[in-house]
C-alpha positions as CSV (number, residue, x, y, z in Angstrom):
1,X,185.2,-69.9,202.3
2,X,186.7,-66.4,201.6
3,X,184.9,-66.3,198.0
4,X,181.5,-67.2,199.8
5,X,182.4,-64.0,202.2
6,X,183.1,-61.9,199.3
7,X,180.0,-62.9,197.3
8,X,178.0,-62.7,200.6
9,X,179.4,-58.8,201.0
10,X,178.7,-57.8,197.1
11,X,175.3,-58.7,197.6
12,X,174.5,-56.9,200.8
13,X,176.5,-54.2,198.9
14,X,174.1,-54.3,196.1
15,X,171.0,-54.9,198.4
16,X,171.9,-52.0,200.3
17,X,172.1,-49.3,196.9
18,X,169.0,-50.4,195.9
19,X,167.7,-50.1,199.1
20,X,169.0,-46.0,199.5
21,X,167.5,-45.8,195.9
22,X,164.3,-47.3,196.2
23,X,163.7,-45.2,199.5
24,X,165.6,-42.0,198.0
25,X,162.9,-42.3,194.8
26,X,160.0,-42.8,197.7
27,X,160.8,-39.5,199.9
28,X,160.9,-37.7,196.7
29,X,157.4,-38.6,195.5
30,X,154.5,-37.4,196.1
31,X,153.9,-36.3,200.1
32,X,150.9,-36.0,202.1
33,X,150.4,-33.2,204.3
34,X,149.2,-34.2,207.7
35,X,147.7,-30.5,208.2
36,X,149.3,-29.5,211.3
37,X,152.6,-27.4,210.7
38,X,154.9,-28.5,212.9
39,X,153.9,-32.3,212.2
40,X,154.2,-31.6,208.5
41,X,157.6,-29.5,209.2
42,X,159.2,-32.3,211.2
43,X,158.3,-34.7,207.8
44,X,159.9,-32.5,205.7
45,X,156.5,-31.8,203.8
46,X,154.7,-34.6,204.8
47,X,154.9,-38.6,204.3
48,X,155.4,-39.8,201.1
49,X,152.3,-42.1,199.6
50,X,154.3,-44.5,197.8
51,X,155.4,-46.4,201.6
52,X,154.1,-48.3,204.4
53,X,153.9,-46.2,207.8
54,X,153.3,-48.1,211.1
55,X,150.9,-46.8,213.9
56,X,150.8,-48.5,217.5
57,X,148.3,-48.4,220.4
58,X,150.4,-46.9,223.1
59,X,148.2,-49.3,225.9
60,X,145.4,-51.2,225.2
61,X,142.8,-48.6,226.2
62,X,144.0,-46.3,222.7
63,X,143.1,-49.1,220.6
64,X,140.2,-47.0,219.2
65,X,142.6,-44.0,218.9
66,X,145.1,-45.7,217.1
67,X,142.2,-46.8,214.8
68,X,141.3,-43.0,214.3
69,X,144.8,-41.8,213.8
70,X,145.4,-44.7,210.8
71,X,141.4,-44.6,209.2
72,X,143.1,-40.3,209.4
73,X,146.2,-41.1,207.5
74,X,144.3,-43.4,205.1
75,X,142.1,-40.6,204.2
76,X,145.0,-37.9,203.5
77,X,146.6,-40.6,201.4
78,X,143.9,-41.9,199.6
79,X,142.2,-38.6,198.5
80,X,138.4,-38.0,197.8
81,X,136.4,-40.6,196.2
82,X,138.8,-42.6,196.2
83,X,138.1,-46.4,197.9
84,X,140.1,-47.4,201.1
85,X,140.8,-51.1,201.8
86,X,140.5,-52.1,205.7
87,X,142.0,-55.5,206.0
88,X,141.0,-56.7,209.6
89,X,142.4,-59.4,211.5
90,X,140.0,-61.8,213.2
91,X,141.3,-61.8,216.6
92,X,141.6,-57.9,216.6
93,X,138.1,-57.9,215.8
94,X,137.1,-60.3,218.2
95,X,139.0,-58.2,220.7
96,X,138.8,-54.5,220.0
97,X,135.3,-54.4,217.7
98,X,134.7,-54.2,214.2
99,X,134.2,-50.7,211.8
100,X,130.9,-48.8,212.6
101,X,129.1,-47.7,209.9
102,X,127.8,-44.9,211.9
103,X,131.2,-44.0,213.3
104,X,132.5,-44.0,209.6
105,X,130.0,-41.7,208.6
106,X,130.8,-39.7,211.5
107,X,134.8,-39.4,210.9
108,X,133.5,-38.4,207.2
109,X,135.1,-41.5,206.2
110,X,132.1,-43.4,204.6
111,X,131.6,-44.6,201.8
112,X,134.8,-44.9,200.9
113,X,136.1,-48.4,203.2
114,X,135.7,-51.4,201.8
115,X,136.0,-54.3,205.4
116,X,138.0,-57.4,204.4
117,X,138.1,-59.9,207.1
118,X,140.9,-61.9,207.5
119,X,140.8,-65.5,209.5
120,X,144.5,-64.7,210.8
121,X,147.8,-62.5,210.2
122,X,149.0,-64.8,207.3
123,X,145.9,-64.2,205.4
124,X,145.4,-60.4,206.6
125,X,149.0,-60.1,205.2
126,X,148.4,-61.6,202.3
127,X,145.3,-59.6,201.9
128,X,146.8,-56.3,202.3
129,X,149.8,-57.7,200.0
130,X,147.5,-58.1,197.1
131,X,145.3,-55.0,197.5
132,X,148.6,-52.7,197.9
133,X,149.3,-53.9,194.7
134,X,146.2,-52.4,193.1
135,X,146.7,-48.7,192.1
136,X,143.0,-48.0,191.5
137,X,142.7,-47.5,195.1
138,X,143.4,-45.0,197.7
139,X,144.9,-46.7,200.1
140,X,145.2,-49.7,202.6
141,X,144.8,-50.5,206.1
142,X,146.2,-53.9,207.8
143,X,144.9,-54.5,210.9
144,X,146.8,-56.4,213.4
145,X,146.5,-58.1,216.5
146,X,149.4,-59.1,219.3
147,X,152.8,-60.7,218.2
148,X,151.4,-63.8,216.8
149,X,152.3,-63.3,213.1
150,X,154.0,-60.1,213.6
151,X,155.8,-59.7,210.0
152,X,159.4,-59.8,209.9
153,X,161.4,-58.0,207.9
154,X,161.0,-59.7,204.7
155,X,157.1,-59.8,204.3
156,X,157.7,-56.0,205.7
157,X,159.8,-54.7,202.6
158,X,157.4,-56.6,200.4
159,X,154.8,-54.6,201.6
160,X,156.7,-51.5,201.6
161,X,158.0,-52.5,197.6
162,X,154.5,-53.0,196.6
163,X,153.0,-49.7,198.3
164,X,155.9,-48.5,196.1
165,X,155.2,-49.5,193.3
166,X,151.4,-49.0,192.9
167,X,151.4,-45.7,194.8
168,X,148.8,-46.8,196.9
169,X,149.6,-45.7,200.8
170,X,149.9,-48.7,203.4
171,X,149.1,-47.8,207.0
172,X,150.2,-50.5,208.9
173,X,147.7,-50.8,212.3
174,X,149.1,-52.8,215.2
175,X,147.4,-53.5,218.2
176,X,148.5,-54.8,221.8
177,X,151.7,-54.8,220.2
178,X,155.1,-53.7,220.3
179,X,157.2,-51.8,217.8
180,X,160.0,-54.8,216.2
181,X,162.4,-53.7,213.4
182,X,160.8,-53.4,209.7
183,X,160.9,-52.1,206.2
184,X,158.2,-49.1,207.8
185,X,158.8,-45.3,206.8
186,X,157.8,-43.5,209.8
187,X,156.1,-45.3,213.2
188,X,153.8,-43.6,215.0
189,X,152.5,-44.3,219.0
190,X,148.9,-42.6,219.5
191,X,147.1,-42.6,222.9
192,X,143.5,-40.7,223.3
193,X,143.5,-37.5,224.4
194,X,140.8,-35.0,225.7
195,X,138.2,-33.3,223.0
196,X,137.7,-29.7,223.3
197,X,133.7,-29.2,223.7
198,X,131.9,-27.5,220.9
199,X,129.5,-25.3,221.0
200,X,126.0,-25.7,223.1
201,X,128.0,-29.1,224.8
202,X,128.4,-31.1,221.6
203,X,131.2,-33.5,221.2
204,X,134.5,-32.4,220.2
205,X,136.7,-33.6,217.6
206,X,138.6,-36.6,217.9
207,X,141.7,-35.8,219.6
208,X,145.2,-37.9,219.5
209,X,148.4,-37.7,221.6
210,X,151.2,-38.5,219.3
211,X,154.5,-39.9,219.0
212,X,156.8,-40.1,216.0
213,X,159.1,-42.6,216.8
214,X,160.8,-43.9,213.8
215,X,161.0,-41.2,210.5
216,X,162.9,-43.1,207.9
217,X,163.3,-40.0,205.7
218,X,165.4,-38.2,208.3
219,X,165.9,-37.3,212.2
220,X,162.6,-35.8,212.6
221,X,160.7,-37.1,216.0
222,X,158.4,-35.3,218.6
223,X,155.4,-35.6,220.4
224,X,152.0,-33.7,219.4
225,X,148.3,-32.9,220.6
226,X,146.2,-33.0,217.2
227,X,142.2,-33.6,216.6
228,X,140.5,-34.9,213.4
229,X,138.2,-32.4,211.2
230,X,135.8,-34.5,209.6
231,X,134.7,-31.4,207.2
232,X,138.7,-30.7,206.2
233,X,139.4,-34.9,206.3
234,X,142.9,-33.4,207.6
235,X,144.4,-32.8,211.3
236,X,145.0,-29.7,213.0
237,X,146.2,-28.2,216.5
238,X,143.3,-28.5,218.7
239,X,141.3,-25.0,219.2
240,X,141.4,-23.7,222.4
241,X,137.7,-23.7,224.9
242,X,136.4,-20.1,224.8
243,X,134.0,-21.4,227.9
244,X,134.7,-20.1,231.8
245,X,133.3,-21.7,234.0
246,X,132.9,-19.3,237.7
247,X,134.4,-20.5,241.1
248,X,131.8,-21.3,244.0
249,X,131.4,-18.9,246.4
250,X,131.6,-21.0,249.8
251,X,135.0,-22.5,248.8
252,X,138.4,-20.6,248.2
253,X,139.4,-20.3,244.7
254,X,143.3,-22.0,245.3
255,X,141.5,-25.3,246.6
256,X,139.5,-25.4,243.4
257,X,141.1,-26.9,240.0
258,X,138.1,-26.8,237.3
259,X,139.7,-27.8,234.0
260,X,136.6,-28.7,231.0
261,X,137.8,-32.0,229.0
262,X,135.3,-32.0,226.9
């Protein structure tokens, strides 16, 4: 019994230095800049390719902002011209909508996604296994819906040791779902926020509320406003409305709140 105990401890032992130098060779390679400062501060430079990072819907209405926020970090990862694999889920499909050409086009993300439907999470993992291992690519998206399936901690690491090893980013995209411990780098939550309105009333840029809730590489955490530049392909602080819009005359200003949401 005590030699199984000791055995047992030796290999957590050794599990858990390769562990610190796996991760410790991960955070030293090559980071992405998100584009905002204080985001990019708070990563210590950025977040490093060679890893899986998880993003959440915060409620079930941000599903498409979640989307936004990973097809975002896919595109700093992945770099231009270079392919993008979306591995989608049936049943989030079925439930939140598929890719739109058009809004691909629009995020200045097209041509570069390449859709791969999967019939359920063991085969969307699998999937996104198998392309994560391919290093002529830019990066991966798995797209998943609800707990069913949710991946544990094993097929986690396996997906964080192949992102590793290929140096193709994994963005991990879970919707109406909860955060559950795993081999992720950093976790993100993203809700929808309000666009500012461009010029002559055209749509704003896409605009996120974050979260950072988990940052593997060291304490950083916060909360940020950002918004997508499709032109850049990188986030920024949003820029502030240079519109005024006048009071009416027949009702007192302090009974008035105006605010333009764009």
């Amino acid at each position: 019994m005590m030699a199984e105990q000791d055995t047992l401890a030796r290999l957590r032992q050794s599990l858990a230095c390769i562990d610190a130098r796996e991760w410790g060779e991960a955070m030293a390679s090559e980071r992405v800049a998100l584009g905002v400062g204080a985001i990019d501060a708070a990563l210590d430079g950025g977040l490093p390719r060679r890893a899986m990072h998880e993003v959440f819907a915060a409620a079930m209405a941000d599903g498409g902002a979640a989307c936004g926020f990973a097809l975002g970090l896919a595109l700093r990862m992945a770099g231009e011209g270079r392919t993008i694999v979306w591995v989608q889920q049936a049943m989030a499909a079925r439930e939140h909508g598929g890719l739109h050409p058009h809004g691909l086009i629009g995020f200045g993300a097209a041509p570069s996604v390449l859709l791969v439907e999967a019939r359920d999470a063991v085969q969307a993992l699998r999937a996104a296994h198998e392309a994560a291992r391919c290093r002529a690519l830019g990066a991966v998206v798995l797209e998943l819906w609800g707990t069913a399936g949710t991946p544990g901690l094993t097929t986690s690491r396996r997906l964080s040791l192949a992102a590793a090893s290929s140096g193709v980013g994994l963005v991990m995209l879970r919707l109406d779902a909860r955060p559950q411990p795993s081999a992720a780098f950093s976790r993100w939550s993203v809700a929808a926020a309000p666009s500012v309105t461009l010029e002559a009333g055209a749509p704003g840029h896409p605009s996120f509320d974050l979260a950072l809730l988990r940052h593997r590489g060291g304490p950083g955490s916060g909360r940020w406003r950002v918004e997508w530049n499709r032109d850049e392909l990188a986030f920024r602080e949003p820029a502030l409305s240079g519109a005024v819009v006048s009071l009416p005359s027949h009702r007192p200003a302090r009974t008035t709140a105006w605010r333009d949401t764009g």
